[in-house]
C-alpha positions as CSV (number, residue, x, y, z in Angstrom):
1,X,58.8,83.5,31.0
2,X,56.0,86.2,31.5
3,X,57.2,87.1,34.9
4,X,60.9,87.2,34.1
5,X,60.7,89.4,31.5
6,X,58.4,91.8,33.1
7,X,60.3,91.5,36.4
8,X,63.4,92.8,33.9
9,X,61.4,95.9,32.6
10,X,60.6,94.4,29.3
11,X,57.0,94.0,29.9
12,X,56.4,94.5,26.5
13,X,58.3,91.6,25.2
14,X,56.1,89.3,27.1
15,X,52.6,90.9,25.5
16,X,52.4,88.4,22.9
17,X,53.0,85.5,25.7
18,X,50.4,86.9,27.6
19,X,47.9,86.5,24.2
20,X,48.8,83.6,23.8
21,X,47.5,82.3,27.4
22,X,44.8,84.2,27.6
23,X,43.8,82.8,24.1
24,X,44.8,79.4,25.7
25,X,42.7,79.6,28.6
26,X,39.6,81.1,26.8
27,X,39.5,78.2,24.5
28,X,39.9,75.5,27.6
29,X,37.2,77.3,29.1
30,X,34.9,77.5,26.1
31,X,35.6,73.8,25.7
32,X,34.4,72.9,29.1
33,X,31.5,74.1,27.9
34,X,30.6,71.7,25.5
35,X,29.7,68.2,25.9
36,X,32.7,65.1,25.7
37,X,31.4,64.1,22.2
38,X,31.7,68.1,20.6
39,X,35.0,68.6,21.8
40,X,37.1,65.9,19.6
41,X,36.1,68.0,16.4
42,X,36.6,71.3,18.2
43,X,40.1,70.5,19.1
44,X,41.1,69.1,15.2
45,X,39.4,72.7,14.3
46,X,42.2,74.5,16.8
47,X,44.7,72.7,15.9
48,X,44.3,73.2,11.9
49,X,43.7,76.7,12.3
50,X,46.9,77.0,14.3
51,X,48.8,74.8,12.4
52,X,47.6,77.1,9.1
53,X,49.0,79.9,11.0
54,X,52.2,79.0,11.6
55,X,52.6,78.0,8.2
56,X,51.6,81.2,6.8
57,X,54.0,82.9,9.1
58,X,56.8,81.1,8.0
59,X,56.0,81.1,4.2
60,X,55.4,84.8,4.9
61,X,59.1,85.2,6.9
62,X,60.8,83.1,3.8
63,X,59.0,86.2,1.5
64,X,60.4,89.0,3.4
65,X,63.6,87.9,3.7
């Protein structure tokens, strides 16, 4: 997706995609870092966080119409 819409000249479309794997891949990398039994409570932490994101976008997008 990244590379199609930067091949069509809407590279800045994509700049959120791009984040988002950079984010990805920082946090894969950071995790490899830490030994088997640290990473189980690492990953819950992610996925809470992100899961408290979207819901606070989407309660924020009901607000604003």
């Amino acid at each position: 997706m990244i590379a199609t819409l930067a091949a069509q000249g809407l590279g800045h479309a994509a700049a959120p995609n791009r984040r988002a794997f950079v984010e990805i891949a920082f946090r894969l990398l950071r995790i490899r870092t830490l030994d088997v039994e640290a990473r189980g409570p690492v990953l819950e932490t992610f996925v809470a966080r992100e899961k408290n994101l979207t819901t606070v976008f989407f309660d924020t997008r009901k607000e604003m119409g």
